[in-house]
N, C-alpha and C positions, 0 to 999 in steps of 0.2 A: 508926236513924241511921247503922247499920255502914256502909251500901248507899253512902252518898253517898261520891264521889273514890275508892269500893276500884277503880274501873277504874283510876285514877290511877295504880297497883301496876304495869299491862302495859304503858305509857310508851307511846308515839301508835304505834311500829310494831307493838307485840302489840293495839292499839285497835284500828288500822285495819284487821288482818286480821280481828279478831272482827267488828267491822263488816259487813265485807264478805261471811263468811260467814251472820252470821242475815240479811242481805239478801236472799243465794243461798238459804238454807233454807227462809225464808217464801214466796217467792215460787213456790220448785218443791212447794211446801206448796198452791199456788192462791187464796193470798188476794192481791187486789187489788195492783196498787203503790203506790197510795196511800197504804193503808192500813199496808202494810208500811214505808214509810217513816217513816209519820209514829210508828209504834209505834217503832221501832229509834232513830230524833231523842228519844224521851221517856226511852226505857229509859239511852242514853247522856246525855243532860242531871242525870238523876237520879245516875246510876251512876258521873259524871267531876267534876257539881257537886254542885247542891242545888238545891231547887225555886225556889230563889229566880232561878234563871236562865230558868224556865220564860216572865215576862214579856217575856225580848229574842228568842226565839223569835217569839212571837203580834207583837214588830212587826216582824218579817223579813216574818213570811207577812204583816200586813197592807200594808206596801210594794209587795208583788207584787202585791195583787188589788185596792189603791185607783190604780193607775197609770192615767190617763188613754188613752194607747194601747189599754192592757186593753180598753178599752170595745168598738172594731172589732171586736173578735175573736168574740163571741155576733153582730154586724151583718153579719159575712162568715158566718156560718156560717147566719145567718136567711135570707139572699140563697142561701145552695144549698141550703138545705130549702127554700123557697119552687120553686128551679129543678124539685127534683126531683117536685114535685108539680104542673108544671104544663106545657103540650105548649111551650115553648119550646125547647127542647132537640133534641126531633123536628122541629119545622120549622127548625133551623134545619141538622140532619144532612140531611136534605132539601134545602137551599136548598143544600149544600157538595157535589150532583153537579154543579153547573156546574163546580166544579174539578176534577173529577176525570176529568168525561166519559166520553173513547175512551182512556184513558191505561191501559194495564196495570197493575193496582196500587191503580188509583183511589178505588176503594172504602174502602183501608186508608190513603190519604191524605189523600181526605174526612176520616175520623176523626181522625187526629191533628189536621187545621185545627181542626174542631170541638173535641176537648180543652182547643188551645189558647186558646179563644176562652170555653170553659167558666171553664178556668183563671182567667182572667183577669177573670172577671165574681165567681166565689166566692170561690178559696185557698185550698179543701180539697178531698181527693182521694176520701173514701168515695163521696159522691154523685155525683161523674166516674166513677166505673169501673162504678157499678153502669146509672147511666144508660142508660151507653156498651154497657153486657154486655146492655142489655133493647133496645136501637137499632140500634145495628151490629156486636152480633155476629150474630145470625139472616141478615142482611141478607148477612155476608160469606159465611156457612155457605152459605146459600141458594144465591149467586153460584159456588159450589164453590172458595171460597176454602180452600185449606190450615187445617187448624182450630190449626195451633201458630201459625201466623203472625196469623193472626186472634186467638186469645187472646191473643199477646205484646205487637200493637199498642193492645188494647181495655184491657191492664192497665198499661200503658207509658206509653200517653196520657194516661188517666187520673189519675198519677200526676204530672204534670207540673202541678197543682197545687200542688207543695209549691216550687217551681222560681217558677212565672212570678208576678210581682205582681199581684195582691196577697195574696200567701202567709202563711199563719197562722203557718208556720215560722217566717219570716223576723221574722215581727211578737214571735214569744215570744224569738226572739233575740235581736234588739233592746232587749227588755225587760231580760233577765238580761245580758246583756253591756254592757247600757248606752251605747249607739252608734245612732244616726239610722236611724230606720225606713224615713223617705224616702231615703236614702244607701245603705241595704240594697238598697230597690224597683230604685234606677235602676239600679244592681252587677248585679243579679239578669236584669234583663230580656235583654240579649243572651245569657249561658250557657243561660238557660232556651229561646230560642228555636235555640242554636244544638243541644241536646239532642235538639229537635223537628226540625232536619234531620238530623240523625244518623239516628233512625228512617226519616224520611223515604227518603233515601238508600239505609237497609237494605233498604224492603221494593220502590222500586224496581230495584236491580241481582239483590235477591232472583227480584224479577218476572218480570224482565226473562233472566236465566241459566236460572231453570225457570219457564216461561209456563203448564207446567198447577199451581202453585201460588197464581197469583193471574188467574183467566179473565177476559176483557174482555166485559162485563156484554153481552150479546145482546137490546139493547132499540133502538127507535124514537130515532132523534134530536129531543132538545128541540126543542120549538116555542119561537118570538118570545115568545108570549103565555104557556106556560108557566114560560121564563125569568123572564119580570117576577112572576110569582107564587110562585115558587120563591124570588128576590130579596126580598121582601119581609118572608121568615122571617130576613132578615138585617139587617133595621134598627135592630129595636129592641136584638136580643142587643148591638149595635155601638155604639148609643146607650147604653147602660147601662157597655161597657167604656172610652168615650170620656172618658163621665162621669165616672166612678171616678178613671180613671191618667189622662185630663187634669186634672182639680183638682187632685190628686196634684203631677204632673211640671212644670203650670203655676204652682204656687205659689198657687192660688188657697186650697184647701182643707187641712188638718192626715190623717190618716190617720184619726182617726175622723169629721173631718167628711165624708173621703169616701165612706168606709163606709155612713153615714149616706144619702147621695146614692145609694150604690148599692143599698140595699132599697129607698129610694122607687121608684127607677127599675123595676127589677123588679117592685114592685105594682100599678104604673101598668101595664108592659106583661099582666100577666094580667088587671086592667081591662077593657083597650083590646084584650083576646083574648075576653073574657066569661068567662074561669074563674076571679073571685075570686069566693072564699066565705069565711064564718065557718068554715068547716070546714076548708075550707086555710089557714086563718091558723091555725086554732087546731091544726092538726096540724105544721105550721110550727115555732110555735111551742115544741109539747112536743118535738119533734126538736130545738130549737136547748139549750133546757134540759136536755136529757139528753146531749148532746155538749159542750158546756160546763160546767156542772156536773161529768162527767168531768175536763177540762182545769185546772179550778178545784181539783178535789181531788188532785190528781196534783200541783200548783202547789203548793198549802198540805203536802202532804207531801216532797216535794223541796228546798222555802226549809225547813222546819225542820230538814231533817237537814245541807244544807248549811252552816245557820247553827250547829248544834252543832258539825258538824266543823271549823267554823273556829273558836270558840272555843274547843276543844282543839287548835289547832294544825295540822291535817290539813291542810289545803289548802297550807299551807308545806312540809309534809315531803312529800305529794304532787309539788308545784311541784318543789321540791327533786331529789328520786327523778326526776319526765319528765327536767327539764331536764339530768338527770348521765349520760342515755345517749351522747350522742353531745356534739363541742365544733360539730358539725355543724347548723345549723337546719335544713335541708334534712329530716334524718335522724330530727330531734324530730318535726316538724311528719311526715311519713312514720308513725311511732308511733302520735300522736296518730288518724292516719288509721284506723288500725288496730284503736284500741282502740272507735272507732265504728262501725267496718266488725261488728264481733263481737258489740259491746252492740245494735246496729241487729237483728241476729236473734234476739232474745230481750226486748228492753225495747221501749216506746210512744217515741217519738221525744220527745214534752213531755216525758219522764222524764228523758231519753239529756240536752236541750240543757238542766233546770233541774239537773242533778246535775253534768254535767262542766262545763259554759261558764264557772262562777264558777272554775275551776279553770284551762281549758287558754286563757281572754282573758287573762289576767295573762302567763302565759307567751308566748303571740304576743307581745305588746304587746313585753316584753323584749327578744323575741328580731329588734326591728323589724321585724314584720309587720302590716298593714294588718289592724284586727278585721272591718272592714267587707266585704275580699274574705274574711276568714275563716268571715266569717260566709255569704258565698255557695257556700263549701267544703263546710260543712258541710251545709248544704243539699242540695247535690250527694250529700253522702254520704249525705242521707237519703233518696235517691230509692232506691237502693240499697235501704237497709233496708226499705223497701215492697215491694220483688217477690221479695228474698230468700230461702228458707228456713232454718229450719220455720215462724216466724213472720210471713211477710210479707201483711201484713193488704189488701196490692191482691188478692193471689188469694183470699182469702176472702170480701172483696168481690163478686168474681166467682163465686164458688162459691155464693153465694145466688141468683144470679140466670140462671146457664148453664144450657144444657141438659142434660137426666138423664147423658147420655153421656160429660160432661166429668169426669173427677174432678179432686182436689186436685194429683195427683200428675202429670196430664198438665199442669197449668196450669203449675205450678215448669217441668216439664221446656220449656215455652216460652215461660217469661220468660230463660232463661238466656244469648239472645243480647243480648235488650235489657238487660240484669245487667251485659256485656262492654262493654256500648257505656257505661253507664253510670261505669262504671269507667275508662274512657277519657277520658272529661269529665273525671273529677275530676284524672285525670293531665295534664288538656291545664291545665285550671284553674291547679295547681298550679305546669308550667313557663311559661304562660304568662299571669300576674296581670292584664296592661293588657286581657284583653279584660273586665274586668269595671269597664275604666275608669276604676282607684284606682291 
């Protein structure tokens, strides 16, 4: 019984440092985050209270995983395991040479449309990049496209899942910050597209300055009748994105009814292609259970240690400690930036927005900043954290599925201009809030 409150001895700033180091210990120890969270939440409830606080724990975490919204989030993630197991994807990177044509560049501009259009049908970014890494990157290789520029757009693109709606990001922020998911979507949708001309942009002047870096594809001009059949890889992708973020944006549907509309749609189109099976659902499905299940445990370990450290006090003397840097918000929020930019190369992003958001939404809110563009900030920021190093999980993505000749180390070295761009966003974001429409 010694055990219970002797933390109470090291008063919340020798807590929080202990904290924060068996965090850092176990983690570089290689057990799970979850797992380590939710151990370090027990050890300090025990350690500050007494087991009798163990109950207000289990209904933190149960608040988080009975939430309504919750539900989309396995429905978006079913809709890109279903994508990734079925030729939709390929015809519709196919059907995206009519844009690209005789254009220098084309090839790597095809693909971001496509991304975007992935984006927007799923909201999560593994099955984009690998897609993308098994579709167009051969395709740019082939074409003698540059192989950094071709991995930067293939991993860049990809990523642009966590950006355009309907984003799993957006949806778990929503959740923990407690702010309109729809309000999120519609914020999100211009930055995210404007990210995609950014690239865009890059790999034309790129092109375009050195022309043997992206070759204009030496084929036959489309026929009428290939057009129209090309075209047709474009209907249903289009139909499925209309569906979604129209029920969505027209007020017809709630976020998980549209969720819901959008694996229909998608089964329908594998249907109406011939490739559904019992066997693609059912490999679907254990993809969607092992990617969520993740997200769940990560959830239930992050609300527990959140909700201990706020019932000793932390999140106040945290609040406290951001907000005494500067009398600047500008300066806070800049910090803030900061401290995501660093946890983004080392933590899962679910981790990054269920551990700080209870934290740094009270302090926006304060300091009169909109949580809703904050909430499209940090999104931004999290685009970042995917093509990052050491751990930026878009190039790993890619590294399962590139050719023998790619390593890990070349892939970093050619994300580092889409990293620059990316960083650019979040500073346009930053001075300029109305493009996000709040």
């Amino acid at each position: 019984m010694e055990l219970f409150g002797s933390f109470q001895s090291l008063g919340i700033e020798g807590a929080t440092v202990l904290m924060f180091l068996m965090l850092l210990g176990l983690l570089v120890s290689g057990i799970p985050l979850a797992f380590v969270t939710l151990l370090v939440a027990l050890i300090f409830a025990l350690g500050w209270f007494s087991p009798a606080v163990v109950p207000l724990i289990t209904s933190r975490v149960y608040s988080f995983v009975s939430s309504f919204v919750f539900v989309s989030v396995p429905m978006f993630v079913l809709m890109a395991a279903i994508l990734d197991r079925s030729g939709i994807a390929k015809d519709l990177f196919d059907a995206m040479k009519l844009l690209g044509g005789r254009l220098r560049g084309g090839v790597a501009i095809q693909t971001i449309a496509v991304a975007v259009i992935l984006a927007a049908m799923s909201g999560i970014i593994g099955g984009e990049v690998v897609l993308l890494g098994l579709v167009a990157l051969p395709q740019m290789l082939r074409l003698g496209y540059d192989k950094h520029l071709a991995i930067g757009v293939v991993c860049a693109g990809g990523a642009l899942g966590t950006m355009v709606p309907p984003s799993i990001v957006l949806i778990i922020y929503g959740l923990t910050a407690n702010v309109s998911v729809g309000d999120l979507f519609t914020a999100a949708f211009i930055p995210g597209l404007m990210l995609a001309g950014f690239y865009v942009t890059y790999v034309l002047i790129r092109a375009y300055l050195n022309p043997a870096l992206a070759p204009i594809p030496d084929e036959e001009p489309i026929s009428t009748k290939e057009k129209l059949r090309l075209l047709k890889g474009l209907i249903m992708p289009l139909c499925v994105v209309v569906g979604v973020l129209g029920s969505i944006y027209g007020g017809i549907a709630s976020i998980t009814e549209a969720s819901a509309v959008g694996v229909a749609g998608v089964m329908l189109s594998t249907v109406i292609r011939g490739e559904f099976s019992f066997g693609l659902l059912k490999g679907a499905a254990l993809q969607t259970l092992q990617t969520v299940g993740m997200i769940v445990w990560i959830g239930i370990g992050a609300s527990a240690l959140v909700g201990v450290f706020n019932l000793m006090g932390g999140i106040k003397f945290i609040s406290a400690l951001i907000s005494g840097i500067s009398d600047n918000p500008t300066v806070v929020l800049l910090f803030m930036m900061l401290i995501l930019f660093v946890l983004g190369m080392f933590l899962d992003w679910v981790g990054i927005a269920l551990l700080t958001m209870p934290i740094f939404v009270p302090i926006i809110i304060s300091l009169g900043y909109d949580p809703v563009w904050f909430g499209v900030l940090f999104c931004m920021n999290m685009q970042v954290s995917f093509l990052s190093p050491p751990f930026g999980p878009a190039a790993f993505y890619l590294k399962s599925v590139a050719p023998p000749g790619i390593t890990l180390a070349t892939i970093f070295r050619s994300l580092l201009p889409f990293i620059g761009m990316q960083i650019l966003a979040v500073a346009i974001l930053i001075a300029a809030p109305w493009i996000t429409g709040r």
